[in-house]
FIKOLFI-768322 format. One line per 3 residues: number of its first residue (from 1); their letters; for each residue x, y, z of C-alpha. Coordinates in pm, whole numbers. Example, Ala and Ser with C-alpha at 12.3 -4.5 7.8 and 13.67 -1.06 7.14 Angstrom:
2
1) as) 1230 -450 780 | 1367 -106 714
This chain:
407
1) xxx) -13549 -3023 1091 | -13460 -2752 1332 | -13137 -2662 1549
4) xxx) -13134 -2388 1807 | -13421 -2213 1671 | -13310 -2236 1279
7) xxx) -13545 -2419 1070 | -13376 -2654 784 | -13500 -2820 492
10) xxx) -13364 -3134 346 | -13353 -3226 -26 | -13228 -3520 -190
13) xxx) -13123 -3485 -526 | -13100 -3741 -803 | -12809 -3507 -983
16) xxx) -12532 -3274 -906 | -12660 -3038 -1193 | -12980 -2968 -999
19) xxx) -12684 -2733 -765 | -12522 -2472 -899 | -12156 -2561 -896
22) xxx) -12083 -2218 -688 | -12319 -2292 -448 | -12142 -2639 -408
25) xxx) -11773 -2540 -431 | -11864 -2297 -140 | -11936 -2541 134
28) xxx) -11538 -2676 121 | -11226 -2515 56 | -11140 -2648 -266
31) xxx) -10802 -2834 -162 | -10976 -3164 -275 | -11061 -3203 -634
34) xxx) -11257 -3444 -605 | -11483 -3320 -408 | -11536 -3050 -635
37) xxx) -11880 -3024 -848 | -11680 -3029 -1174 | -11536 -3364 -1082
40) xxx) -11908 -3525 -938 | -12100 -3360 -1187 | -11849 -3473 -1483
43) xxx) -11890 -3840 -1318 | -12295 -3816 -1340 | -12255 -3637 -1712
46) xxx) -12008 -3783 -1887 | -12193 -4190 -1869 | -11947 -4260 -1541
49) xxx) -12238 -4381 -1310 | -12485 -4589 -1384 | -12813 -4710 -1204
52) xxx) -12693 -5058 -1381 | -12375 -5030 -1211 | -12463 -5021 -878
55) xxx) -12498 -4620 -850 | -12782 -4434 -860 | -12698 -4058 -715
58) xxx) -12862 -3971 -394 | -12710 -3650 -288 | -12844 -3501 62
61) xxx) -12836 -3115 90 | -12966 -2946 383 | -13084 -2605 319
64) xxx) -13192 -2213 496 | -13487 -2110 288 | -13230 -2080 -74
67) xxx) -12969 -2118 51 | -12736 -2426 63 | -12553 -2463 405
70) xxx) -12445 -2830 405 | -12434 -3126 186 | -12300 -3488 146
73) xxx) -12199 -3652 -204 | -12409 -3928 -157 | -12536 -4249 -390
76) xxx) -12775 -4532 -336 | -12577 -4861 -396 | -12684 -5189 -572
79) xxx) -12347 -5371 -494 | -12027 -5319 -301 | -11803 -5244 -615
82) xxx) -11579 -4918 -682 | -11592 -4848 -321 | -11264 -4957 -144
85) xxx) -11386 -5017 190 | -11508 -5410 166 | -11846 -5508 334
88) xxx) -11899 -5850 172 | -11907 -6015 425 | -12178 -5809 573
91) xxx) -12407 -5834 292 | -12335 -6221 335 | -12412 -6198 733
94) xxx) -12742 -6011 619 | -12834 -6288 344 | -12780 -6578 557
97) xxx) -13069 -6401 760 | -13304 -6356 500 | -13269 -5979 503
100) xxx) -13179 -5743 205 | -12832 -5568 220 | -12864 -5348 -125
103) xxx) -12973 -5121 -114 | -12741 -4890 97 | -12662 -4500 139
106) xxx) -12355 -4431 64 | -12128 -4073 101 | -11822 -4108 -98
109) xxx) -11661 -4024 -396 | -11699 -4285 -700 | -11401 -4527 -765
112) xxx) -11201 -4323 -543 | -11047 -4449 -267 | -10915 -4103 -159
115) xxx) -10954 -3910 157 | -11141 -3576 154 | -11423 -3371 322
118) xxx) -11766 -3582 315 | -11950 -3375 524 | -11928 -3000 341
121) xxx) -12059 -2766 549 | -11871 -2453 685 | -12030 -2470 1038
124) xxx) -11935 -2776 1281 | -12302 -2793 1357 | -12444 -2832 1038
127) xxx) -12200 -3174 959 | -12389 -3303 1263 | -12705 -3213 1135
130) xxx) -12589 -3398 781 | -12528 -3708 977 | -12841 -3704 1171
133) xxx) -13091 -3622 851 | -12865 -3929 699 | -12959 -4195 965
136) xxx) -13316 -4094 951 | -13396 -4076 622 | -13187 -4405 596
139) xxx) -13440 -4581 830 | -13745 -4419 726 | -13644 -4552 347
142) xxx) -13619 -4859 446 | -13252 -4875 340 | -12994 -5096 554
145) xxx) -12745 -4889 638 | -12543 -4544 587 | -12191 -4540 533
148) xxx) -11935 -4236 495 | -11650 -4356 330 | -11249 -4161 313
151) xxx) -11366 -3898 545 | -11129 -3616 697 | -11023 -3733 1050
154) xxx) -11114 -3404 1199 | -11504 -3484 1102 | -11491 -3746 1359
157) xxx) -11598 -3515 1609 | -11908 -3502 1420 | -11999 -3870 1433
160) xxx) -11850 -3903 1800 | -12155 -3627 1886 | -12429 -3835 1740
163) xxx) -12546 -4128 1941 | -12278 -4321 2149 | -12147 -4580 1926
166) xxx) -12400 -4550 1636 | -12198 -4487 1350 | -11954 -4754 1366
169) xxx) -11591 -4641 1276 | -11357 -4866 1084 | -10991 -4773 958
172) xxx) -10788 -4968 678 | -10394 -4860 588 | -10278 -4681 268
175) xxx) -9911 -4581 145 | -9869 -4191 185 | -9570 -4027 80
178) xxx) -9569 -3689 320 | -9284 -3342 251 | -9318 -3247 588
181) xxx) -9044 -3013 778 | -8762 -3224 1006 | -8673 -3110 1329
184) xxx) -8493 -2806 1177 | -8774 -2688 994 | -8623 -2792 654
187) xxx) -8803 -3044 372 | -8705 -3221 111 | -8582 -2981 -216
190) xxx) -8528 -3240 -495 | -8512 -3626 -545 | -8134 -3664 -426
193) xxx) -8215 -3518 -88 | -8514 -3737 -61 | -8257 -4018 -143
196) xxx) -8021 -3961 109 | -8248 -4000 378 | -8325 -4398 302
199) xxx) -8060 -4603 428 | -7811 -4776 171 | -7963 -5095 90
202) xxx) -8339 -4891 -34 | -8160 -4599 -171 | -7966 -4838 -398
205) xxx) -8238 -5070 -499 | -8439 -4715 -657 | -8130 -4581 -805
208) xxx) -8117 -4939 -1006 | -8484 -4881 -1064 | -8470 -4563 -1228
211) xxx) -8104 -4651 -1409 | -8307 -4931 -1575 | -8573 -4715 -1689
214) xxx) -8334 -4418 -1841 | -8088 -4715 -2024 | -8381 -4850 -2205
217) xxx) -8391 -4500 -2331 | -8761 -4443 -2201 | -8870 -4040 -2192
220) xxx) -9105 -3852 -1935 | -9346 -3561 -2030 | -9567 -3451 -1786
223) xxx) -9910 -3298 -1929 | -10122 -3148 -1690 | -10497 -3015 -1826
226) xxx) -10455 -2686 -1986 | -10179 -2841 -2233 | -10307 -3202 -2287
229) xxx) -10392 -3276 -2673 | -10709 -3477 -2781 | -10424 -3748 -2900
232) xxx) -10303 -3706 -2552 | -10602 -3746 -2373 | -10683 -4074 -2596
235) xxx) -10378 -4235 -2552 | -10395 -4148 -2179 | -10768 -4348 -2167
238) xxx) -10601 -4581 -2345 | -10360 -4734 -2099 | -10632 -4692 -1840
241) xxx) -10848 -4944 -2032 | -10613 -5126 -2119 | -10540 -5196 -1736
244) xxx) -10886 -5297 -1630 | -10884 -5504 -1946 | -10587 -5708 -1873
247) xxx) -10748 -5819 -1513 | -11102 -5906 -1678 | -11260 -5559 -1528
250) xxx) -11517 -5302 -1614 | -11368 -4971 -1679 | -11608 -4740 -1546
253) xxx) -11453 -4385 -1686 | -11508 -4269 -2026 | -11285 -4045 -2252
256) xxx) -11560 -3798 -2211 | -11454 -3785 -1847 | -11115 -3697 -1897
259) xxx) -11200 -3444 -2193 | -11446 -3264 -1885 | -11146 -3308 -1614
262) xxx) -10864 -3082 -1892 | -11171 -2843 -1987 | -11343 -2786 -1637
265) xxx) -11025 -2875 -1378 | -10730 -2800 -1593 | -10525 -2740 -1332
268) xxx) -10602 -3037 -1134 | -10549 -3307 -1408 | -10194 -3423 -1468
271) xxx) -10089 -3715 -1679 | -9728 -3880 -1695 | -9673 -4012 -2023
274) xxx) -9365 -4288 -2083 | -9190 -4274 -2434 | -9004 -4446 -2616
277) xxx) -8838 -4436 -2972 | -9134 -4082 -2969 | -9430 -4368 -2884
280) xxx) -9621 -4303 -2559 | -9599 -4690 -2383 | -9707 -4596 -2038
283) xxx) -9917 -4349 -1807 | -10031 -4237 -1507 | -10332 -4039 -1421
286) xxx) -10331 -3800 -1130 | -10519 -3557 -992 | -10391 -3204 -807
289) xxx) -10488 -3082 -481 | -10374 -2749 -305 | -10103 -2947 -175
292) xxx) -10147 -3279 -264 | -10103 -3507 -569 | -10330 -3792 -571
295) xxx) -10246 -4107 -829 | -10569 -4285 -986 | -10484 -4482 -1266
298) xxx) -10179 -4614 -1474 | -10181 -4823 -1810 | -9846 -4956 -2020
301) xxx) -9835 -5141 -2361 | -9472 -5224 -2292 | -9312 -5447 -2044
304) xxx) -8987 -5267 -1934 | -8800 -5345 -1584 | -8882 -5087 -1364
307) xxx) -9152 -4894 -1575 | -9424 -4921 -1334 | -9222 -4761 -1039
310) xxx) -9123 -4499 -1302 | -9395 -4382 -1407 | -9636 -4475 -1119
313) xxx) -9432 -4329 -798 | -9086 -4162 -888 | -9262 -3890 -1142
316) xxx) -9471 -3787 -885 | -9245 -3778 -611 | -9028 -3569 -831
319) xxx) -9309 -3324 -945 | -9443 -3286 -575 | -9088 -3156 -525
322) xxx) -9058 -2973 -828 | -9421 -2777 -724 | -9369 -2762 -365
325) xxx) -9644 -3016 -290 | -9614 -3192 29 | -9755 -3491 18
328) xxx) -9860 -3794 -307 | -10137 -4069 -232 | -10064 -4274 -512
331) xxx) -10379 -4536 -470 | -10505 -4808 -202 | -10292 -5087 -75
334) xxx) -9909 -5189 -182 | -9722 -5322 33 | -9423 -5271 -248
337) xxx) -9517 -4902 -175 | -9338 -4883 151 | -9009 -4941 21
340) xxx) -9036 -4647 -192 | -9118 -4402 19 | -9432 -4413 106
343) xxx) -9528 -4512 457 | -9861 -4665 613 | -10125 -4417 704
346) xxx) -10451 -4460 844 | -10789 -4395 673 | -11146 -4371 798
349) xxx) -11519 -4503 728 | -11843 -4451 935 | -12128 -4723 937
352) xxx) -12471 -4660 1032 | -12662 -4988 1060 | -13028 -4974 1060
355) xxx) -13085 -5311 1183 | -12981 -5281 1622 | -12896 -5674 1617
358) xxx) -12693 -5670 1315 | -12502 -5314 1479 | -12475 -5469 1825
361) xxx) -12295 -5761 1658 | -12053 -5513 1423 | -11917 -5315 1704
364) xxx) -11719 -5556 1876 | -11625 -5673 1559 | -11507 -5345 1392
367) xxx) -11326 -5272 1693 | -11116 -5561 1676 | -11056 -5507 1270
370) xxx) -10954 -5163 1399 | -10665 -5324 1666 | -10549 -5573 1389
373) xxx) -10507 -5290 1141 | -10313 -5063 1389 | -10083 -5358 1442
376) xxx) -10047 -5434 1100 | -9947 -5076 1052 | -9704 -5078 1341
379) xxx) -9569 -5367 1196 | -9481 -5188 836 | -9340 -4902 1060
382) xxx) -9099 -5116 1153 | -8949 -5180 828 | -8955 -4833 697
385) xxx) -8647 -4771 463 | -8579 -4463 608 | -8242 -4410 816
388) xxx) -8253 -4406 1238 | -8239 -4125 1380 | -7848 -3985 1450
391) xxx) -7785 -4182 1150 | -7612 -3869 1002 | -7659 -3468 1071
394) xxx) -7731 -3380 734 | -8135 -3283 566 | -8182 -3690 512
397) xxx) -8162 -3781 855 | -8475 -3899 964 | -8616 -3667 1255
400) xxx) -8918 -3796 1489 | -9131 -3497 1343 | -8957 -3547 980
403) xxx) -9084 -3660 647 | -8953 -4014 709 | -9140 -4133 1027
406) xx) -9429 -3950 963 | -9717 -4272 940
């Protein structure tokens, strides 16, 4: 593969340890952890993914002589599962034709419905070269489709320079809680500020949440890596099995994971442990950006009114405050989400079908899913819990360019 007279190489490679996690780490910035090679390689290591499971790693570099200039965290996929962004019904569509679906390419991070950098690469050029090595390789394996899933929306410029209308672009909503400066320049500095700028019925309905919560006489530690015990890992894994468990899933992370994550990304993990009478009886798993906190997982072994809003959403809020953060993704979907706080936000995924019929056919159809989402989303602006503007003059007023009409 060449590009204005520079000769590439591609390589594919079965494992993250077959980079050096330097060479990685210095094709992105390093705001998104999970993008990081400590985070994918731990996944591959530590008995996370599993050729069984659905993912087999299939990570495409693109390389000068030695030296890496681009790459994509990439897996073959035997299934649909851990991914967030639901094609059933196109491996259906594909069935009912007597074709094979699985399996597919995919770029994404494992069980993580997060938004990040998918094509790393420090020159705009090279991300288009990514995409383009993707498709072909994708058609010359014989493999269905390609599909880039969470990515940044300033990479769109990337796929909108490839072939008009060949990587099809879908968007879904999630619940985003965003710090940003109001008209005035100010943000929020602790919970009661971000308080007064919901109007009274919301703010009264969280401060019964969190007065529930404090009379049962339930405690909050927050453990990030560097400090977290082997008892607190455990019990930490604990409530996250205990979770999947309950609904009849397969919990796909191991305590080995998490043990990597506090040795290899210490700053990065933080846990928020619930206790009681000195027992830990709930948690939340997060993960750190540079100005981000992202929330992954949460587990409880006690039913308590209000826990889960607790521990799940009003912890983090607080701690984004307390570190200056300016903005908490606590997971995908929840609609309960929005009444707390967090408001809809659109995320992105890029589809390369291999198959012209079957793309043909998807494009009209994705760009309808995209108009019914944007309505949908418009909708749930409607009801934010957030004060008018000119409600009142003070820092919780909600500004057009202010923390609570940001989408």
């Amino acid at each position: 593969m060449s590009d204005a007279g520079d000769a590439f190489s591609i390589r594919l490679l079965g494992a993250l340890a077959e980079v050096p996690a330097a060479h990685w780490d210095a094709l992105h910035d390093g705001a998104n952890p999970f993008v990081a090679h400590a985070f994918l390689h731990g996944l591959e290591a530590t008995g996370c993914l599993r050729a069984d499971w659905g993912w087999t790693p299939h990570h495409l570099t693109l390389w000068r002589d030695d030296e890496l200039i681009a790459a994509m965290p990439a897996y073959l996929k035997q299934n649909s599962h851990g991914e967030f962004v639901f094609d059933h019904a196109w491996a259906h569509a594909y069935e009912q034709h007597g074709l094979d679906y699985f399996p597919k390419w995919l770029a994404a991070v494992p069980y993580s419905p997060v938004t990040g950098p998918r094509l790393l690469a420090r020159e705009p050029a090279h991300r288009r070269l990514l995409l383009r090595a993707m498709a072909q390789l994708c058609a010359r394996q014989e493999l269905s489709s390609a599909h880039v899933n969470f990515h940044l929306q300033d990479e769109d410029a990337a796929f909108a320079a490839e072939a008009d209308g060949d990587w099809l672009a879908r968007v879904d909503v999630q619940y985003h809680w965003r710090n940003e400066p109001d008209a005035h320049g100010r943000r929020w500095g602790d919970f009661d500020q971000f308080l007064a700028a919901f109007d009274h019925k919301h703010r009264k309905n969280i401060r019964q949440e969190r007065a529930k919560v404090a009379r049962a006489g339930v405690h909050f530690r927050v453990v990030e890596g560097s400090d977290a015990s082997e008892a607190d890992l455990a019990t930490m894994y604990g409530f996250y099995r205990s979770t999947f468990d309950q609904y009849g899933n397969h919990a796909a992370l191991t305590l080995d994971f998490l043990r990597h994550l506090a040795q290899t990304m210490p700053r990065a993990l933080v846990m928020f442990l619930a206790e009681h009478q000195g027992v830990a009886v709930a948690g939340a798993l997060c993960l750190r950006g540079a100005d981000t906190l992202y929330g992954r997982y949460w587990g409880a072994r006690a039913e308590l009114p209000g826990l889960h809003f607790e521990t799940c959403y009003y912890q983090g809020i607080e701690y984004c405050l307390r570190e200056g953060l300016r903005a908490f993704e606590p997971g995908a979907q929840g609609e309960h989400k929005l009444a707390r706080g967090f408001l809809p936000t659109e995320v992105r995924s890029r589809h390369w079908i291999a198959h012209p019929s079957f793309r043909d056919a998807l494009r009209p159809w994705c760009r309808e899913e995209a108009a019914s989402v944007r309505r949908y989303a418009q909708t749930l602006r409607a009801h934010s819990p957030f004060k008018a503007v000119g409600d009142d003059g003070g820092l919780g007023a909600a500004a057009p360019d202010g923390p609570s009409s940001r989408a």
